[in-house]
N, C-alpha and C positions, 0 to 999 in steps of 0.2 A: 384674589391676589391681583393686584394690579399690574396690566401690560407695562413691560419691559419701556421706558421713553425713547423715544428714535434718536439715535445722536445726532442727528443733522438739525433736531429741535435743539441742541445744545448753541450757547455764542458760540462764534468763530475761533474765539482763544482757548475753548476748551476745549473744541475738540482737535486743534493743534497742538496743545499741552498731551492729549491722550496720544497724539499720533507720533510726537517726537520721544515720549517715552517708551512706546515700544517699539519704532524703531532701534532708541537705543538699545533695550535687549536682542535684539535682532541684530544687530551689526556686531554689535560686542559677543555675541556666541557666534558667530560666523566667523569672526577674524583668530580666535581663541583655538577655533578648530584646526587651524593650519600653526598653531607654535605650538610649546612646548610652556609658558608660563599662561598665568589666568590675568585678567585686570581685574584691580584694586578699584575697589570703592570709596571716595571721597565725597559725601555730603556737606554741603555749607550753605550757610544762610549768611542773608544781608543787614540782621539785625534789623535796628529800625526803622531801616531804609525798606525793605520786603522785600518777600523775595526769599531765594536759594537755587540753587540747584545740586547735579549729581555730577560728580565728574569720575568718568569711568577712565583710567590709566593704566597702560601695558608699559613694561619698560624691560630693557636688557632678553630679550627671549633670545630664540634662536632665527626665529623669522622677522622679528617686528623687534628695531633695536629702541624705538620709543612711540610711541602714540597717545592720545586722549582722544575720549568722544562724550564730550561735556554736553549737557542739557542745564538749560538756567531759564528761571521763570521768573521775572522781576519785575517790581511794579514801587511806583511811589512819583516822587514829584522831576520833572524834565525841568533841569536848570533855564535861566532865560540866555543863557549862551547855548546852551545846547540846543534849545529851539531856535534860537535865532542861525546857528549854523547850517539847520535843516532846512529851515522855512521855503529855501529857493524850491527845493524839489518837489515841497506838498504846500498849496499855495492856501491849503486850509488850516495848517498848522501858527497858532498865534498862541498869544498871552493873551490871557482873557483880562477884560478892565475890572479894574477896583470902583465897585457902585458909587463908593464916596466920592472917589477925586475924579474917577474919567479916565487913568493912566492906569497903563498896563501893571499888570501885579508881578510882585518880585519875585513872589517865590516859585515863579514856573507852572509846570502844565503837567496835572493828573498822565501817569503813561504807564502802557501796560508791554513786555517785551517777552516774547519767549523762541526759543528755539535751539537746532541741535547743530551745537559746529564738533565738528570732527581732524583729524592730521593725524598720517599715520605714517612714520617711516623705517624702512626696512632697513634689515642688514646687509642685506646684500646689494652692491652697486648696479646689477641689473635688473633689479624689482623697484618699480616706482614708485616714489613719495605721490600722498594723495592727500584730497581736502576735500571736505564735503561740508556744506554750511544750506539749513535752510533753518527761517526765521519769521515771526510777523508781531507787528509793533501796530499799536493803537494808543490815539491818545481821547482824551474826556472833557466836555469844556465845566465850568464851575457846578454847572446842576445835575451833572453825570450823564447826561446825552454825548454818545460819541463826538468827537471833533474830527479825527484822520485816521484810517488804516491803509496799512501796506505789510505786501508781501516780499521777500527777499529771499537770494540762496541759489546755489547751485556745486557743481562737481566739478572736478579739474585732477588732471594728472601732469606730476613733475620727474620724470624720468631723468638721472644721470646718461644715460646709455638710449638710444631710439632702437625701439622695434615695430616697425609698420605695423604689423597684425593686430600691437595693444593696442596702438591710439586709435585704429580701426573699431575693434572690439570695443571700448569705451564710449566713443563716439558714436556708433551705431545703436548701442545700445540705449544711448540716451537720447539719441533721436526718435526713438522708436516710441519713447515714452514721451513724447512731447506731440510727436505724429496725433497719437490718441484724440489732441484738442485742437492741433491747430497745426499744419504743415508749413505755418510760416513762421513758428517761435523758434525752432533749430536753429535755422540760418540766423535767425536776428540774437538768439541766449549766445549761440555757439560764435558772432562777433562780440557781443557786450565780452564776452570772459575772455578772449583775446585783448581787448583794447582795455581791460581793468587791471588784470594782471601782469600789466605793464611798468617793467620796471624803466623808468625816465632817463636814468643817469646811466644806464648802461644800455641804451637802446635798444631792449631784448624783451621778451615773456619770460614769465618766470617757467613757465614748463610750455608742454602741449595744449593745454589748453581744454577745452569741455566745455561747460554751459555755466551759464550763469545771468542774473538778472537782480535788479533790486526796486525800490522805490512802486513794486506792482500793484498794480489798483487797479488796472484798465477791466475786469471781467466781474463777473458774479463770485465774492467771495468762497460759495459753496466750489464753483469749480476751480478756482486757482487751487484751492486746498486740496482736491481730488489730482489734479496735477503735479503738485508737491507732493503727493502719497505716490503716485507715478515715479516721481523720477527720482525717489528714497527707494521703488523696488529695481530700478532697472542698475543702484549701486553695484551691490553684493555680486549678484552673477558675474558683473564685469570686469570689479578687481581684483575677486578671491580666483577668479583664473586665471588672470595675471599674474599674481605672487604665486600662483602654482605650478607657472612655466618657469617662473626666474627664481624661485627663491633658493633652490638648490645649485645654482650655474658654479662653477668655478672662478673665482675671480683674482687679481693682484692687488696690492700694494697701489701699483699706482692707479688702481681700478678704482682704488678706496678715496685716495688722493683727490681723486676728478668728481665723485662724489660730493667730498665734504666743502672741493671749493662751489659745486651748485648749490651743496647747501647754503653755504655764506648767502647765494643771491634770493635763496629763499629765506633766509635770517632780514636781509634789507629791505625787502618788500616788506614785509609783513610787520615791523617796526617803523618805517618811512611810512605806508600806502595805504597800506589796509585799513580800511572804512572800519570795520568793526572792534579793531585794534583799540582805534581812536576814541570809538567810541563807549568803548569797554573800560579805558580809562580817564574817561572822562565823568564818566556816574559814580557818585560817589555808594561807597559800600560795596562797587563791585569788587571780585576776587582776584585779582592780581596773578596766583598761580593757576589760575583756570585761562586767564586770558592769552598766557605768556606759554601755554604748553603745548602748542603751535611750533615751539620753536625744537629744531634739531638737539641731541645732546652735543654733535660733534657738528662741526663749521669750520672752513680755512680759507684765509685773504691770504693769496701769495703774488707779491706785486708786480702787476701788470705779466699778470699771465695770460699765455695765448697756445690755444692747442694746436702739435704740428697739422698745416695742412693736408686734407684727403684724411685722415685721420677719423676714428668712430667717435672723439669729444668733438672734432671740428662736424663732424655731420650733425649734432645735435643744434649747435649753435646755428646751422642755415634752416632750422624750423623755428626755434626760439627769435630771431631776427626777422624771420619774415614767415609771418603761420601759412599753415597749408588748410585744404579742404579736406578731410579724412574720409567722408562717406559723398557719396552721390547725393 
């Protein structure tokens, strides 16, 4: 019988296809364990475009008023807009020429994309809205030799309500997984996610903030991967104890209120800013309600509102306006 193949003999995309799909069994029984409903399974393919994924969806429970933690593994041709809008960040990504004429070919560039984005929000206005996104994209030039890889992703938390101890808990935690490779990507993940999730028109973050990073190339593929396996373990622990101090709190009316207007500002980021947003509808064949399930059920624009000051909404708002350092 022959020995078992080592995965790390596996390409890069596979064994980030293995590793984002059991993460998602692993996140999706974790967060199941603290409601009272299960998620739904939606599988869908991109036809002849390639491709599919799995989108796992919670909706209406008692803890988790909607969520999705979508996996999609898509592969087919990168429009010449869509490469040309890349290009700035990977200086290797191009349109390969057409041998006849000399000029670039129309129909774009062989690309391979996979990964797991996740949003999860609660019922209650003192358990925190979360987002977890990690992903890795390669493209091929005409004779099937790689052309460009990178890695992308990270974690972040959007709290109505601030409680020092989570964004503490969160952040440490995910520093600690980072620690593992390199004691200078915290500081620098845990700026990039501040200064991404930045919403422009209201000069604020959209939460607390966490890590994040994209366009990554700079190491040995093998270890960014082992890193990204790092900081998909240091999720779970950090936010299911989180939902587990707040998800039962007491709350009001206008607790709920204050809530749905963050979420509004998480509804315009993520519409307006978001990178993956974009570029999720920008590929043809992708899934439209896989992309869009990101967004809250509930949201509210009430004009030109501003919370009394000293207040526990106005105390969110001087983290969200100017971030803080969470851990040492």
């Amino acid at each position: 019988m022959p020995a078992p193949q080592d995965p790390r003999n596996l390409p890069i995309r596979q064994q980030m296809e293995a590793l984002i799909r059991r993460k998602q069994a692993e996140i999706t029984q974790g967060l199941e364990s603290i409601d009272t409903v299960k998620f739904h399974a939606d599988t869908w393919t991109r036809g002849n475009d390639g491709g599919g994924g799995t989108s796992m969806v919670i909706q209406d429970g008692t803890t988790f008023e909607k969520g999705g933690v979508n996996v999609s593994v898509v592969y087919g041709q990168l429009s010449p807009a869509a490469v040309s809008a890349m290009k700035a960040d990977h200086k290797n990504l191009r349109l390969p020429e057409d041998p006849k004429t000399g000029l670039p070919v129309t129909d774009g560039v062989k690309f391979f994309a996979c990964g797991l984005s996740m949003v999860i929000h609660p019922v209650n206005p003192h358990a925190p809205t979360t987002h977890l996104n990690y992903r890795y994209f390669e493209t091929w030039n005409q004779d099937g030799t790689p052309q460009t890889w990178w890695f992308g992703g990270g974690a972040d938390l959007t709290p109505s309500y601030l409680y020092e101890e989570d964004g503490q808990l969160f952040h440490q935690l995910h520093k600690d997984a980072l620690d593992k490779h390199d004691t200078a990507l915290y500081p620098r993940f845990k700026k990039w996610c501040d200064e991404y999730f930045y919403i422009t028109h209201r000069k604020e973050t959209r939460g607390i903030g966490g890590i994040f990073f994209d366009d990554y190339d700079e190491r040995d593929p093998q270890e960014i991967l082992k890193m990204v396996e790092d900081c998909f373990d240091a999720f779970l622990p950090s936010y299911l104890t989180i939902v587990k101090r707040r998800k039962d709190m007491p709350y009001t009316k206008e607790e709920q209120q204050w809530q749905a207007i963050r979420r509004g500002r998480y509804v315009e980021f993520n519409l307006i800013y978001d990178r993956g947003t974009q570029f999720g509808l920008r590929t043809p064949g992708s899934r439209v309600e896989s992309i869009l399930m990101s967004l809250p059920e509930h949201a509210s624009w009430l004009y030109n509102h501003h919370p009394a000051p000293g207040s526990r909404e106005a105390k969110l708002l001087e983290v969200t306006t100017k971030p803080r350092e969470w851990v040492k």
